[in-house]
C-alpha positions, 0 to 999 in steps of 0.5 A: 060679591061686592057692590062698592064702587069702584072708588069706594075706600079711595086713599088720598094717595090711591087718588094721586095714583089714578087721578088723571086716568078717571073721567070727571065724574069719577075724579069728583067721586073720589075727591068727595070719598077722602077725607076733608084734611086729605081732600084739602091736601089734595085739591091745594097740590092740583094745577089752577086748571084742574082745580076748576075742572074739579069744581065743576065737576061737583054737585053745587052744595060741594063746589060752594063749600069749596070755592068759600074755602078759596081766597077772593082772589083765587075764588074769582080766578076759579069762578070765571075757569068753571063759567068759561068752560 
């Protein structure tokens, strides 16, 4: 019996495919499981919106890492997204 969770070995593209489909939970899960070239990949194809519903989504130390990764300008633009949720 398998005791993976269900977004365990997740692939950049098994994300594309069920990305709308999850809960913010489960969408932050299997961005954290892809790796940090395909997370990039991924996160920079995501609408402004989501983009910020992802990062909220993520555990702090996460969403730091990524909000660095953002130009200043689109790291404000982010910034006040997940604060005015």
């Amino acid at each position: 019996m398998s005791t993976q969770s269900p977004t365990a070995g997740l692939r950049l593209k098994d994300l594309q495919e069920v990305y709308r489909l999850l809960s913010p939970d489960e969408r932050a899960e299997g961005f954290l499981l892809l790796a940090h070239d395909e997370a990039d990949n991924f996160f920079e194809k995501l609408t402004t919106r989501e983009q910020a519903q992802l990062l909220r989504a993520l555990p702090p130390s996460d969403r730091k890492i990524w909000m660095r990764q953002l130009a200043p300008d689109d790291a404000a633009e982010k910034y006040e997204d997940v604060v005015l949720f």
